[in-house]
KEKE-3310 file (N, C-alpha, C; in steps of 0.2 Angstrom, whole numbers, plus 5000, padded with zeros to 4 digits):
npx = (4963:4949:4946:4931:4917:4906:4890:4888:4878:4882:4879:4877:4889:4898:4893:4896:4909:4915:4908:4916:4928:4936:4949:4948:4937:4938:4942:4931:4925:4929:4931:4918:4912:4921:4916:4902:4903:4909:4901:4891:4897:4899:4886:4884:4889:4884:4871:4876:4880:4867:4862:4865:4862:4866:4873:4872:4871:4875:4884:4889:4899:4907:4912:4921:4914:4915:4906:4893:4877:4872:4862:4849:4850:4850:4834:4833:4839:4826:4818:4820:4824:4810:4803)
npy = (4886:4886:4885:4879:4878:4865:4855:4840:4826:4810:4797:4800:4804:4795:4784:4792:4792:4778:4776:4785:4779:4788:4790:4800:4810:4825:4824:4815:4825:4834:4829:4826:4839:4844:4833:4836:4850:4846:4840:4847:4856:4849:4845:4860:4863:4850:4856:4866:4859:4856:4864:4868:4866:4850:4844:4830:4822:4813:4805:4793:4791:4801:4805:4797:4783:4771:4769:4770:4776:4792:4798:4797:4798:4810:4808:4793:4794:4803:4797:4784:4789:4795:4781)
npz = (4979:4988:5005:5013:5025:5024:5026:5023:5016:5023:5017:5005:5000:5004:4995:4980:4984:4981:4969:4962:4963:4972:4983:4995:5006:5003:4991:4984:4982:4976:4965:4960:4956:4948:4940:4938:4930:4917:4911:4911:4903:4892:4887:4883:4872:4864:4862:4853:4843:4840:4835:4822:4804:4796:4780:4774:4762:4751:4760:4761:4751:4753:4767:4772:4778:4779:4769:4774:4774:4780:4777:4783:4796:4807:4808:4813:4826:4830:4831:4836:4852:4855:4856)
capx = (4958:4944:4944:4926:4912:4898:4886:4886:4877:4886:4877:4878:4898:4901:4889:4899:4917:4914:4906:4920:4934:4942:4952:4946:4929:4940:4944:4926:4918:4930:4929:4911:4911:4923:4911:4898:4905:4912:4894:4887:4901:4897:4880:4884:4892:4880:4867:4879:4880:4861:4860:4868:4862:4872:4871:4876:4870:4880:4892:4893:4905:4913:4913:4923:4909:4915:4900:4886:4873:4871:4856:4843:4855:4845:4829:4834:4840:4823:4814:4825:4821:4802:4802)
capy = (4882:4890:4882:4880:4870:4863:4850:4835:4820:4805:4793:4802:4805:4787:4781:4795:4792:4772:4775:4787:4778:4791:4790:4804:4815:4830:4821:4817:4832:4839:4828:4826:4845:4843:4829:4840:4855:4845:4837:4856:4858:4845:4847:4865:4857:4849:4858:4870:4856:4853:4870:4869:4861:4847:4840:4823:4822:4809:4805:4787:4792:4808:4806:4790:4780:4765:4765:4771:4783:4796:4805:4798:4798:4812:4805:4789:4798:4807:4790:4781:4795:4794:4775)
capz = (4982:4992:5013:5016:5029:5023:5029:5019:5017:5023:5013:4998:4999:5003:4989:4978:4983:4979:4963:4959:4968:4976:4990:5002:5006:4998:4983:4983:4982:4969:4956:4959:4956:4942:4931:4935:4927:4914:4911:4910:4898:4886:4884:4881:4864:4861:4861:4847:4836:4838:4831:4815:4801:4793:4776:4776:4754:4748:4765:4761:4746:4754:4772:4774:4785:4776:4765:4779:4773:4785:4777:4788:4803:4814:4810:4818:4831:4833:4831:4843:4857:4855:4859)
cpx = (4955:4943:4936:4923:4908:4896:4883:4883:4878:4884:4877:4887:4899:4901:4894:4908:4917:4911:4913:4928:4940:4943:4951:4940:4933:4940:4937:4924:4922:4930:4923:4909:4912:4919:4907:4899:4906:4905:4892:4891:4901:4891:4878:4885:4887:4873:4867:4878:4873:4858:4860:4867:4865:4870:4874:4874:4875:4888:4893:4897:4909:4916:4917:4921:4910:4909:4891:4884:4870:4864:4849:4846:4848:4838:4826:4833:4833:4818:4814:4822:4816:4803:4804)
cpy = (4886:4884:4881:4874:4868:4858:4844:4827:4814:4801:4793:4802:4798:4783:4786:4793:4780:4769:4778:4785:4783:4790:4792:4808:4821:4827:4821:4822:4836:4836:4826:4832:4844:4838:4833:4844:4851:4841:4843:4858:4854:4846:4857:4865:4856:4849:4866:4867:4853:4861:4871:4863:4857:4844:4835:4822:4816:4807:4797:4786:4798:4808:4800:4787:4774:4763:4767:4775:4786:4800:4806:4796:4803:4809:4799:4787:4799:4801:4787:4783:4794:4786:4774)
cpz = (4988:5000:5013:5022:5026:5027:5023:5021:5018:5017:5007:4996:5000:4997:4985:4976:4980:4972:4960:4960:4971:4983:4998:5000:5002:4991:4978:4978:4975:4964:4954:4954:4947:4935:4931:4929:4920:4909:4908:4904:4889:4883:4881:4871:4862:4859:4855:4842:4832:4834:4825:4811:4795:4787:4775:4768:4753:4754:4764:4754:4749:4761:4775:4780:4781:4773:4769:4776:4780:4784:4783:4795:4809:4812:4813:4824:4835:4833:4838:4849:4859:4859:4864)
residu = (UNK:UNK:UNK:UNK:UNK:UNK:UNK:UNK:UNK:UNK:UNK:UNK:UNK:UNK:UNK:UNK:UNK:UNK:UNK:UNK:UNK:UNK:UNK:UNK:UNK:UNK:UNK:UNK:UNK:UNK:UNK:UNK:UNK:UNK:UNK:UNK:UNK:UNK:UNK:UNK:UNK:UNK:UNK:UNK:UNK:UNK:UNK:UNK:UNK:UNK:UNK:UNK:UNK:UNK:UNK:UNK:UNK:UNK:UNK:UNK:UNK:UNK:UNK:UNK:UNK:UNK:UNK:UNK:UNK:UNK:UNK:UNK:UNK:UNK:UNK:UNK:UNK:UNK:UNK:UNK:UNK:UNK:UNK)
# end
């Protein structure tokens, strides 16, 4: 762990550690740190799996969705989003 100072915004670390429930202004700031990253890290994902195209063809016989058809799944999706 790196020692440092900064200058942070009470208001925002109070607001922060009461959404996050941690206990101390260290704690804070690290697991704010850590969701972010962790955040950066997911949509890194899913911006992978937005790259590859999936055939969904007949997944309500093959893909066990209990019967869902998936074909017009992204289009939904890209519906959804618009509204």
């Amino acid at each position: 762990m790196a020692r440092m100072s900064v200058d942070v915004n009470e208001e925002w670390l109070e607001a922060a550690q009461e959404v996050l429930g941690t206990p101390t202004k260290v704690a804070t700031i690290n697991e704010a740190l850590r969701a972010f990253a962790v955040r950066k890290q997911a949509e890194a994902i899913v911006d992978a799996f937005d790259s590859v195209e999936v055939d969904v063809a007949d997944s309500a016989q093959g893909w066990r969705t209990g019967g869902r058809d998936l074909a017009r799944l992204a289009e939904d999706v890209r519906r959804d989003n618009v509204a």
